[in-house]
C-alpha positions in Angstrom: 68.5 -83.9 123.1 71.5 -84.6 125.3 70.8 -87.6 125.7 70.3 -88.8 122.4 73.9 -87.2 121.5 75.6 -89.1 124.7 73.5 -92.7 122.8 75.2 -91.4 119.3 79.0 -93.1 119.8 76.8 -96.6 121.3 74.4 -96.4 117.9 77.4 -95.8 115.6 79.4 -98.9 117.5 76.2 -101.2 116.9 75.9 -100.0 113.4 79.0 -100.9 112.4 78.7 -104.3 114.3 75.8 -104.9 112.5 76.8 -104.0 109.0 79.7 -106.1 109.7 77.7 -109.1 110.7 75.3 -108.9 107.3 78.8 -108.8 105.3 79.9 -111.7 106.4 76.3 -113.5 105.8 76.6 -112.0 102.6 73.5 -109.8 102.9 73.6 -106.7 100.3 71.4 -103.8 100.0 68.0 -104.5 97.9 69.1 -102.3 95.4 73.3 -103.3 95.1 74.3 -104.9 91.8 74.9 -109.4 92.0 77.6 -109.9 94.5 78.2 -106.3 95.9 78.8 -106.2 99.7 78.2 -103.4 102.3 82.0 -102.4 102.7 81.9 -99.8 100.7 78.7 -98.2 102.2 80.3 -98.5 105.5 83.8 -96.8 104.5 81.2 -94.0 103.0 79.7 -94.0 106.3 82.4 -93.3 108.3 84.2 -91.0 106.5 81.0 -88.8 106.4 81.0 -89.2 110.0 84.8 -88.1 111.1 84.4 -85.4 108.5 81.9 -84.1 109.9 83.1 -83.9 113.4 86.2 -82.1 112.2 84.3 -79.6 110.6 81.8 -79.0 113.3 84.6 -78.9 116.4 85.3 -75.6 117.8 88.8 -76.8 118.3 91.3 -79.7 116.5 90.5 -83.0 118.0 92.9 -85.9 118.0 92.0 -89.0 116.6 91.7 -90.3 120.0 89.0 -87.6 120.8 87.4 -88.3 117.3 87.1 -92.0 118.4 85.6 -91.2 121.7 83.4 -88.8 120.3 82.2 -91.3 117.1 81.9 -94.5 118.8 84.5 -95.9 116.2 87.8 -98.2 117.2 90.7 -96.0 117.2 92.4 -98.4 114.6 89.1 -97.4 112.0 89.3 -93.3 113.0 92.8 -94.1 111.9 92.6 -95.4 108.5 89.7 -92.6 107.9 92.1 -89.8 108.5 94.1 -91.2 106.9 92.1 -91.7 103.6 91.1 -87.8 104.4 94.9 -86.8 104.5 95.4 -88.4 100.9 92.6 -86.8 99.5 93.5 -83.2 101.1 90.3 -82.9 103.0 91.6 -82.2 106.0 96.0 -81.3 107.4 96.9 -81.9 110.7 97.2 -78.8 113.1 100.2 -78.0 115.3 100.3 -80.3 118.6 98.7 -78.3 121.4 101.4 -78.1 124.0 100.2 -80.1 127.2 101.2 -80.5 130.8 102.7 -83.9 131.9 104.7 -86.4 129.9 103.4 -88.1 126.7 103.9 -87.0 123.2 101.2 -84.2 122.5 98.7 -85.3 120.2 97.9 -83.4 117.0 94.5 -82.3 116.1 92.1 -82.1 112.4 91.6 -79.1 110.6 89.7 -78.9 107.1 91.8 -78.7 104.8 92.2 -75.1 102.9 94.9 -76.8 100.5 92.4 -79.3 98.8 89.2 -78.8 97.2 87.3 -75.6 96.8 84.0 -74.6 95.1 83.5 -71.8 92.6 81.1 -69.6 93.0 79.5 -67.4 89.3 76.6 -64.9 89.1 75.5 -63.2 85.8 73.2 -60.2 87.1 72.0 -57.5 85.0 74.7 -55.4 85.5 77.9 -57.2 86.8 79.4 -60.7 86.6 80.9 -62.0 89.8 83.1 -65.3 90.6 84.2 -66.7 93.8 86.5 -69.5 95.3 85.5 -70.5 98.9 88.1 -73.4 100.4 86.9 -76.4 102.3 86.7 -74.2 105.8 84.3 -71.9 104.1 86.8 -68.7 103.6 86.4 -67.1 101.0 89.7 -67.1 99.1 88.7 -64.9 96.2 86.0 -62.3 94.8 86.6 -60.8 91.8 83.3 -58.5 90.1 83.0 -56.9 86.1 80.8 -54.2 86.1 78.7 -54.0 82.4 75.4 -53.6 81.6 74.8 -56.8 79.7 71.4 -56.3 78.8 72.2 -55.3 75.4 74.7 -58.4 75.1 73.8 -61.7 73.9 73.4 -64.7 76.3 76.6 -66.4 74.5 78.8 -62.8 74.3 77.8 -62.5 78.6 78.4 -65.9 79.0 82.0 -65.9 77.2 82.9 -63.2 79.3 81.7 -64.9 82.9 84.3 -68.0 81.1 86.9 -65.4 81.1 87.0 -64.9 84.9 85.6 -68.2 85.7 89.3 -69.3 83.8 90.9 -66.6 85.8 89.6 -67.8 89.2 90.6 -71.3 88.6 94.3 -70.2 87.5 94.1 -67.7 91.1 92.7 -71.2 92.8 95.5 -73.2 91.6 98.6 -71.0 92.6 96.7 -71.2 96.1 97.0 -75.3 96.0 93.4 -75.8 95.4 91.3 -77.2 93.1 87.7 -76.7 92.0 85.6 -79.4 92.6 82.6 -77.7 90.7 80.7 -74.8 90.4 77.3 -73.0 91.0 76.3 -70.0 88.7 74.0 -67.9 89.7 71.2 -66.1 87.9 67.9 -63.9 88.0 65.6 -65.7 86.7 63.9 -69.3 86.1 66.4 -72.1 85.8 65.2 -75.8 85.2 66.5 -78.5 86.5 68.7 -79.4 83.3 70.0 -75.5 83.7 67.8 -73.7 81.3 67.5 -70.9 81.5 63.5 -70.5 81.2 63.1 -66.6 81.6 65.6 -64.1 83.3 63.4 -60.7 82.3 66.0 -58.4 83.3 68.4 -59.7 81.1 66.4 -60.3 78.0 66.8 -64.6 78.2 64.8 -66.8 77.4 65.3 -70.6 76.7 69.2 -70.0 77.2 71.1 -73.5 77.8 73.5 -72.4 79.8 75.7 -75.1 81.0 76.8 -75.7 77.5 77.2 -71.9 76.4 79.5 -71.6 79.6 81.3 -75.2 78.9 82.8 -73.9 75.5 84.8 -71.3 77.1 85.6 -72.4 80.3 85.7 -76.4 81.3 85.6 -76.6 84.9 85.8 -79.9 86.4 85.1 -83.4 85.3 81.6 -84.9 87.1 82.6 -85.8 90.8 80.5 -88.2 92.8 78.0 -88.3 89.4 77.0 -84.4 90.1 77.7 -82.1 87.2 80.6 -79.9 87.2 78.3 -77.1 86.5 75.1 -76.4 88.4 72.8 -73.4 87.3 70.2 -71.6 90.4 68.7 -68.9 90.8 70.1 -66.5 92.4 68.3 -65.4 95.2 67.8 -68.9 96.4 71.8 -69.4 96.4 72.0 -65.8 98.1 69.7 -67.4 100.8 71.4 -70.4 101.1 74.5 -68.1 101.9 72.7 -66.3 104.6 71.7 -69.8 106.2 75.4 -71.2 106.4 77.1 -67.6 107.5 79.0 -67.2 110.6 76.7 -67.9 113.7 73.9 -70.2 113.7 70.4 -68.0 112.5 67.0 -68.6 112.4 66.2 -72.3 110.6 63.4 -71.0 108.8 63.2 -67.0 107.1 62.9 -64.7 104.1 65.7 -64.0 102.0 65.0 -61.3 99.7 67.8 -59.9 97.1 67.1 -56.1 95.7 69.5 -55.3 92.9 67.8 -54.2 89.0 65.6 -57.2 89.7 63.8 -58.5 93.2 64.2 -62.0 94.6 63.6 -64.0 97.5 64.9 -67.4 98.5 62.7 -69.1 101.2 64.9 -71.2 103.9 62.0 -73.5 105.8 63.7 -75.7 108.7 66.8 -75.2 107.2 66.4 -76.4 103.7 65.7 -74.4 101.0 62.2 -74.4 99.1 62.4 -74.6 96.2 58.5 -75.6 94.5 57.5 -78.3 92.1 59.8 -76.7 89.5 62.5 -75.1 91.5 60.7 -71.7 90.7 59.8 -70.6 93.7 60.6 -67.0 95.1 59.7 -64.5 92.4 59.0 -62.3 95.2 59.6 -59.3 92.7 56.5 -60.1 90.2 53.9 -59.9 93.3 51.4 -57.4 92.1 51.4 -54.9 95.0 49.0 -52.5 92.7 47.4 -54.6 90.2 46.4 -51.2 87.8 50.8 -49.7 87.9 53.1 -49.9 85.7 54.2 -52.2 83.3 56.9 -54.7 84.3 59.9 -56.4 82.0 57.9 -60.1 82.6 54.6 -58.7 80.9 52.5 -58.0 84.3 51.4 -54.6 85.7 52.2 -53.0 89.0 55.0 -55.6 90.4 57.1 -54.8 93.0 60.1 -54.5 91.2 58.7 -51.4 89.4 58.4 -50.1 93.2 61.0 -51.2 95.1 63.7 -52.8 92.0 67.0 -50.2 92.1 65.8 -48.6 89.1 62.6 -47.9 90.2 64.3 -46.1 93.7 67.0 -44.3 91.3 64.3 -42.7 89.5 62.2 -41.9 92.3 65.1 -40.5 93.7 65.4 -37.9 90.9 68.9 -40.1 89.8 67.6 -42.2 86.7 70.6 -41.9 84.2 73.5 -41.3 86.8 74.9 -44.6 85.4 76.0 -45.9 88.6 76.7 -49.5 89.1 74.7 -52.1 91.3 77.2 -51.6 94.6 78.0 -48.1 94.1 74.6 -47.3 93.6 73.2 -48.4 96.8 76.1 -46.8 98.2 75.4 -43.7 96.7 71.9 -43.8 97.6 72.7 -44.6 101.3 75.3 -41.6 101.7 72.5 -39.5 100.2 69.6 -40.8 102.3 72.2 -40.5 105.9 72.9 -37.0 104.6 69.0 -36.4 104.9 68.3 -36.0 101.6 64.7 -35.5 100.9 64.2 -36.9 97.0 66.2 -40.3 98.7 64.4 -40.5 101.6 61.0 -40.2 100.4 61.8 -42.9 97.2 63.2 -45.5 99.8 59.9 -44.5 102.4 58.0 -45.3 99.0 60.1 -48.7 98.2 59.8 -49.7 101.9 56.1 -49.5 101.8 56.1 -51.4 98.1 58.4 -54.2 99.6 56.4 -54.5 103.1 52.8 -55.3 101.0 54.6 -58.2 99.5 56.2 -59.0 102.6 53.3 -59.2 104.8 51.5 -61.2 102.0 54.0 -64.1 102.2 54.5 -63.9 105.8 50.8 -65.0 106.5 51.3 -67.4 104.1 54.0 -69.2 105.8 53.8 -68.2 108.9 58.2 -66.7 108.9 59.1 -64.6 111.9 62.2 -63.2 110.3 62.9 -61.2 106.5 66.8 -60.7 105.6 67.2 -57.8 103.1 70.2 -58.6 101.2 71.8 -57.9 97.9 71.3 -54.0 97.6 68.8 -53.7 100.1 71.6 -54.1 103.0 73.0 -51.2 103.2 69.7 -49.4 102.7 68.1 -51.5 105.8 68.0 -49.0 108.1 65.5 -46.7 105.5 63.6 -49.2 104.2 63.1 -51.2 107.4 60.6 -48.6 109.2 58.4 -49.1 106.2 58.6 -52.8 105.9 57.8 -53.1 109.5 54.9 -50.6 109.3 53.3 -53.0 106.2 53.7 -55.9 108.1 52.0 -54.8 111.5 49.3 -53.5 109.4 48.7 -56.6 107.2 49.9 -59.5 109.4 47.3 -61.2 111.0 49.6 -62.7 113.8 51.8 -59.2 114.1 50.3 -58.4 117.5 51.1 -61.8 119.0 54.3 -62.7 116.7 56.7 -60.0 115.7 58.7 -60.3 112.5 62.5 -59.2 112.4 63.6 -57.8 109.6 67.6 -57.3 109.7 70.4 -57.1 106.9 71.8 -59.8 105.2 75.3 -61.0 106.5 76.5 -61.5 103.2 74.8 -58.4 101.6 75.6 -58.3 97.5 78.2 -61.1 97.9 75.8 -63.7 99.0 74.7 -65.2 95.4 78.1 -65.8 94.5 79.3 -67.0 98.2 76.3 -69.1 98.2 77.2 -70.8 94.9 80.6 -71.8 95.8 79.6 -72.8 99.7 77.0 -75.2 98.5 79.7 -77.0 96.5 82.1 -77.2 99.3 79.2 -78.3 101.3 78.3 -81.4 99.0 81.5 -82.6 99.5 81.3 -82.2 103.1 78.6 -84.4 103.1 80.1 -86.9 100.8 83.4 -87.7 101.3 83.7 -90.7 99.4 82.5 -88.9 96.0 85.5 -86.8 96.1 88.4 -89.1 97.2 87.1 -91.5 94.3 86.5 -88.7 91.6 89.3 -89.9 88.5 92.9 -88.3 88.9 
């Protein structure tokens, strides 16, 4: 592996020469338009590249450095950062002070001036928004708490516009601007972002992106990707976990307990997502086939074991009216007291949640389970349980043990997810920004 990145600067030298060479033979891609050269691709190219080397360096590098480290003239790392200064994607950092004469260089920072990504979730009780800046920082968080299972999907929509409006205007004093949003959601979202089925909420067939557009315009279409994408939230919460502080596993089991259960699965890094982008509806797994009814029309699903309504009642607290995050609070302060009632209904939703577990770890073979969403704080009561399920049903547990941990992000990670994987788009593509109108 070393010695493919030491090769990386001689590839990147040749690809260029290369590229260069077919332009100037007038050779085009198979698939450009009558006349179009390879310039553009090329510019694309490498401002991907020095992006990406700013963003990944655990200090400022010079241009110099950059050039070294890219295999690029200096005179092109020039006009690059150059580009990337105009389109406030990345600010030159104070000049490290160095021994010996010369003019000390300065180094490339990501910009936390320019564009950011907005982060939404509708859950079943709270609404959430989020701006995270080019760097990843989170810049703002803002939550209502309401149950909005007895509000329409246009009235709970309206009201996420209200503070989707209100984050923008908090973005904007700041000196950034949205470059797009991801909302969040529990349940089944198409690729169009319809709403198929969110069960908790009451939804079905709700076309979100236009509900949320009459209230609160977000951004005009950069680099031909919407300025509104719709997810489900688990799989945005996972996608959170997997770009959060230090590097994890590539591959694990996200799984978000709030009112509703769901997992995102991260395989080698990517997120799967299934044919439809349905995957992960960890919380209607049958774990007793004759139990109770559940809101999607099936009987004895996890969620009516191990969902936090299910827990509160078993707990002896249905009806306390506490919201999502105070909830789990609640029920941890009770359960480190030693509270029996507590105890026993998390024992009980720990055993629930380890069946399903153990079922989808020997289906894809994952060596590590994140509880997040309202499940972190309660990790270190429902983990014994979990554990216990999965040694017991795992076929490989004796030879290949499973960690189960708490999330990093714990029940901001939908909303942090949404607005990171906006950030991250335009991470990847430069060139869509800096050409986006305005």
């Amino acid at each position: 592996m070393a010695d493919l990145r030491r090769c990386r600067p001689l590839f990147v030298q040749w690809l260029n020469y290369l590229i260069d060479l077919w332009q100037c033979q007038g050779v085009t891609r198979p698939d450009a338009p009558p006349g179009a050269v390879r310039q553009g691709s090329l510019r694309e190219w490498n401002l991907a590249l020095v992006l990406d080397r700013i963003a990944a360096a655990d200090r400022p590098p010079s241009r110099a450095e950059l050039a070294a480290g890219t295999g690029l003239t200096r005179a092109t790392v020039s006009a690059v950062v150059e580009d990337l200064l105009a389109g406030r994607l990345v600010a030159e950092a104070e000049p490290t002070p160095r021994a010996g004469a010369g003019r000390p260089s300065r180094g490339l920072v990501l910009a936390t001036n320019g564009p950011a990504g907005l982060g939404l979730e509708v859950n079943v009780d709270y609404l959430a928004a989020c701006v995270v800046d080019l760097a990843g920082r989170v810049r703002k968080h803002t939550v209502h708490r309401a149950d909005l299972r007895p509000v329409s999907p246009a009235e709970a929509l309206a009201r996420l516009a209200e503070l989707a409006a209100q984050a923008r205007a908090d973005a904007a004093r700041e000196g950034l601007t949205l470059a797009g949003a991801a909302l969040a959601v529990p349940g089944l979202v198409d690729a169009a972002g319809l709403v198929r089925l969110a069960p908790n909420l009451g939804w079905r067939d709700v076309p979100v992106p236009a509900l949320l557009a009459e209230g609160a315009p977000l951004t005009a279409h950069v680099d031909g990707v919407p300025p509104l994408v719709v997810e489900n939230e688990a799989n945005l919460a996972a996608l959170g976990e997997l770009h959060a502080g230090a590097a994890g596993p590539a591959s694990f089991l996200h799984i978000s307990g709030e009112v509703g259960v769901g997992a995102g699965i991260v395989l080698d890094g990517s997120l799967f997502r299934g044919t439809r982008g349905w995957s992960g509806e960890i919380g209607h797994l049958p774990v007793r086939p004759d139990g109770p009814p559940c809101r999607c029309g099936g009987r004895g699903c996890l969620e009516t074991y191990a969902g936090q309504e299910a827990i509160l009642a078993a707990a002896g607290l249905a009806g306390a009216d506490l919201p999502a995050d105070t909830a789990t609070t609640r029920l941890a302060e009770l359960a480190e007291a030693g509270d029996p009632a507590v105890r026993r209904a998390l024992a009980g939703a720990g055993t629930a949640l380890g069946v399903a577990v153990a079922g989808v770890v020997n289906l894809l073979d994952l060596d590590t389970v994140v509880l997040g969403g309202g499940y972190a704080p309660l990790t270190p009561w429902l983990r014994p349980p979990v554990l216990a399920e999965i040694s017991r049903r795992v076929l490989t547990a004796a030879w290949s043990p499973v960690t189960v941990r708490p999330a990093t992000l714990g029940a901001t990670a939908a909303a942090v997810g949404g607005a990171g994987s906006v950030v991250r788009r335009i991470l990847a593509r430069p060139a869509g920004w800096l050409a986006r109108p305005g």
